[in-house]
N, C-alpha and C positions, 0 to 999 in steps of 0.2 A: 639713612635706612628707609628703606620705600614702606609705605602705610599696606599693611595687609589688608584692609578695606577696597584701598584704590587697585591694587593688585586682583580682589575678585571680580569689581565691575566690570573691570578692564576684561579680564579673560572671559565674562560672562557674554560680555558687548561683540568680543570677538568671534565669539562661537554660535552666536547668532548673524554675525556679517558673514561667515562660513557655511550656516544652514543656507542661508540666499543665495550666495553665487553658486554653491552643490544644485540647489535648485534650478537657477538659470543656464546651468551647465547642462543639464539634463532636458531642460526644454531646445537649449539651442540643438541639441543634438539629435534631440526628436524633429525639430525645422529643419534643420540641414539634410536630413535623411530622405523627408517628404522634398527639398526644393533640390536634391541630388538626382532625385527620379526622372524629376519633371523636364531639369536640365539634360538629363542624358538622351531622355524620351526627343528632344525637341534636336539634339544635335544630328540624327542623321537625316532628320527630316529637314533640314537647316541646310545642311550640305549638299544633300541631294538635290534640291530645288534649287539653290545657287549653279550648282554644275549643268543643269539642265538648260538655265535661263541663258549662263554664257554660252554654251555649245549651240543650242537654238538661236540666240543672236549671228552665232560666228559664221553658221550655213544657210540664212535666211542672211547674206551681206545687203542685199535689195531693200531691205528694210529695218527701220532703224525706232529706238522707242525715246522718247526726252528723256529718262533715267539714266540711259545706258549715254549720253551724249554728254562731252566736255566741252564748258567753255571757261573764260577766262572768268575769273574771282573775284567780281565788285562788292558782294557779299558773304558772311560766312554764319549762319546758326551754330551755334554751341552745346550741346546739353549734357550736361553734370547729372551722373546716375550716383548718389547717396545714399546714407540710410534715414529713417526717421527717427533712428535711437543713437544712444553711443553707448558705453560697455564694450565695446565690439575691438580694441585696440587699435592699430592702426590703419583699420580699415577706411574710414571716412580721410583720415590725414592723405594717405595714400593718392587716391583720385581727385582730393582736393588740389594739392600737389599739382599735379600732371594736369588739370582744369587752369591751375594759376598759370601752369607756364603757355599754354595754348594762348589764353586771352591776353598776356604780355606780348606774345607774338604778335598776336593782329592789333594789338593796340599802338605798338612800336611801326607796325605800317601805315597806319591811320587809316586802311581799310575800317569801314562799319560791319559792325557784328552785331548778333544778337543773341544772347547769352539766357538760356531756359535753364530751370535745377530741377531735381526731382530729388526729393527727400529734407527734413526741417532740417537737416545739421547742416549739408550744403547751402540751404537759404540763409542760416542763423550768418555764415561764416561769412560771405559773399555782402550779407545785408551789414555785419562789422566793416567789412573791407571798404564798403563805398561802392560797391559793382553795382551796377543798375542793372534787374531781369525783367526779363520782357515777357516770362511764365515761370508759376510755379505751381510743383505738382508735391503733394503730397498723400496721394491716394493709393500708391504703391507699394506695398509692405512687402512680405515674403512670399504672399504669393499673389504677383500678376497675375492677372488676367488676358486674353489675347484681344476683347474687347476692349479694354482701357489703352492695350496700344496700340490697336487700329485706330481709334480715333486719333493719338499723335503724329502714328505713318501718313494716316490720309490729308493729313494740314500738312506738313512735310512737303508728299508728293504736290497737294496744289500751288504751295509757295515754289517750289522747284520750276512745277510747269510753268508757271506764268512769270518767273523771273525774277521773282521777288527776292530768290536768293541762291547764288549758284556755287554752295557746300554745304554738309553739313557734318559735322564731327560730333563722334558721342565718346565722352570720358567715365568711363567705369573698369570695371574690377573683374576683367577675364579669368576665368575659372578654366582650370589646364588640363590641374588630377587634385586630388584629396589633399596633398600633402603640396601644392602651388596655386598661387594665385597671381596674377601680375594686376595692377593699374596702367591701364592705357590709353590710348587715345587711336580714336578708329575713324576711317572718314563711311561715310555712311550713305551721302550723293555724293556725287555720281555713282551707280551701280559699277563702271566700269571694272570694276574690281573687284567683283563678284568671281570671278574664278577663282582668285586667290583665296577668297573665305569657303571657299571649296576645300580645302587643304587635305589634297590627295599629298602622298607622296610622290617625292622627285621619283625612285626609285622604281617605283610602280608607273605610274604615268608615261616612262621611258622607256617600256618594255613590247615588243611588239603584241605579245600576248593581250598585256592591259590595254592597246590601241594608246600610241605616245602621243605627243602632242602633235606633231606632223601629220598624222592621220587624222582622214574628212569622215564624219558618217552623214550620211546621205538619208534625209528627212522628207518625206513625204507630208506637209500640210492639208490640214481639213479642219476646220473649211480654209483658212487663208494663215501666212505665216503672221502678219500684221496684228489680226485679229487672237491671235495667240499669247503671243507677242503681251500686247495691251493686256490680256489677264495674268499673264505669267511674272511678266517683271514686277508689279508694285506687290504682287505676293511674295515675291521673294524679298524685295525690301521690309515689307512688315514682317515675315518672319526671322528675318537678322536682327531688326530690331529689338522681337519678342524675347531674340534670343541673348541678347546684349541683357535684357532686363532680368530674365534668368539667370544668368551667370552672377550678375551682381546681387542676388539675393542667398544663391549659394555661399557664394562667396563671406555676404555678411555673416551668415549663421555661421558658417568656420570659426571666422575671424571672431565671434563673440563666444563661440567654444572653447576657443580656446584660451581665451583673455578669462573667462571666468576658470577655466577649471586653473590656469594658475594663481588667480585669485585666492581658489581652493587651496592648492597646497600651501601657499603664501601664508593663510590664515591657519594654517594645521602648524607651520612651522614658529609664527609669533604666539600660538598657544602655548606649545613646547615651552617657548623660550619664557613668558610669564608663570608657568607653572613651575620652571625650575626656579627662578627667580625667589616667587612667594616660599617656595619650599625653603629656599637659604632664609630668607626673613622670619620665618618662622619658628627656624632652627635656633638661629643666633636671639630668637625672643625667649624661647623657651630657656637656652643656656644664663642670657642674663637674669631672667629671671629664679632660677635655680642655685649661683652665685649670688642673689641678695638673699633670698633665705637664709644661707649656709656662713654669710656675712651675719648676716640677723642673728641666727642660733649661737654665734659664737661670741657675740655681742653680750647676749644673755648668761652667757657663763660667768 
């Protein structure tokens, strides 16, 4: 028979583990709200500057910028977008994931790589594993700044230019809609591929109306395409990037909204289940003890 004692701590313990994650429910949900805006705010300024930088590349053929240029892979930078916390369910698992299979890839070529993380639970994990990083960032909470990742774009772009390293991939937690989120892995240099994170539809783009992809528009430069060029593309890389670190911060606050709220009901349900419990032990103390009186009484006759 269970101690009515340990039966109250217990459900007293649990209805306080319930007050906190109701609580951290409701903050993540206040974070997600404000890191929803910011992400929405940033995507078509995201898009549109990507679509501009290819199409300006594509009619300016005479001139060329070292982002937009491929060459063979002797190198590959790595960076692992994380959170700083856990609670969050499988959020951190997720992109870790998809981080391990990257660096088994390049480690199975014995190409050199070099592996950055951004967040203590990617560090903590990495630093278990044996992975040696070559940076770590943990200044990145929920809400980035476009300042903290201009300065990573801009090492980036100078290791790019000078050779230092010709890829770079970022693994984090693509934000879709409200209700998806994927872990992926994105290459990030070369810019080539900057139309693609344009993500027009096929549909549209196909149509004469929307000017398909066969169709030229014709650009007038001022002062020079070059000189455009040069400011236009490393802005669009840094704002992919910004936009990478956004996504993964939305994403975190989901993923921890909703690990707690069912923490919540989790804790609402093992209440229930303790309360009905104590109520039978109680029952069955009362009844025995009601049968030794009536033992007692009869004893006395």
């Amino acid at each position: 028979m269970a101690n009515l004692r340990v039966l109250v701590k217990r459900r007293k313990a649990v209805r306080n583990i319930r007050k906190i994650t109701k609580t951290m429910e409701l903050i993540a949900t206040s974070r997600f709200q404000r890191a929803l805006k910011r992400a929405q705010e940033a995507e078509s300024y995201t898009r549109k500057i990507a679509e501009l930088a290819a199409d300006l590349s594509k009619n300016a053929s005479e001139v060329s910028h070292p982002l937009l240029a491929t060459r063979p892979v002797k190198k590959t930078l790595v960076l692992v977008i994380t959170a700083n916390r856990g609670l969050c369910g499988g959020y951190n698992g997720g992109v870790l994931r998809e981080a391990v299979q990257v660096t088994r890839q390049l480690a199975a070529t014995t190409a050199p790589f070099d592996l950055e993380v951004a967040g203590k639970r990617g560090i903590a994990f990495f630093k278990f594993q044996g992975v040696p990083r070559t940076r770590e960032y943990t200044n990145f909470e929920d809400k980035p700044t476009f300042a903290e990742v201009d300065a990573v774009a801009s090492r980036y772009i100078d290791l790019y230019i000078s050779g230092q390293i010709d890829e770079v991939k970022v693994a984090y937690t693509k934000f879709i809609t409200a209700a998806r989120q994927q872990a992926v892995v994105e290459t990030l240099l070369p810019l080539s591929s900057v139309e693609v994170a344009s993500s027009k539809p096929a549909a549209a783009a196909s149509t004469p109306e929307a000017g398909g992809a066969d169709t030229k528009t014709d650009y007038e430069f001022i002062p020079d395409a070059a000189e455009i060029l040069e400011e236009l593309v490393p802005a669009a890389l840094k704002v992919r990037l910004f936009k990478m670190f956004l996504d993964a911060a939305v994403s975190e606050q989901i993923a921890r909204r909703v690990a707690m709220k069912a923490a919540t009901e989790n804790a609402g349900d093992l209440i229930k289940d303790i309360t009905r419990v104590y109520n039978r032990t109680r029952q069955a103390n009362i009844t025995k003890e009601i049968s030794e009186l009536i033992a007692g009484s009869e004893a006395l006759k």
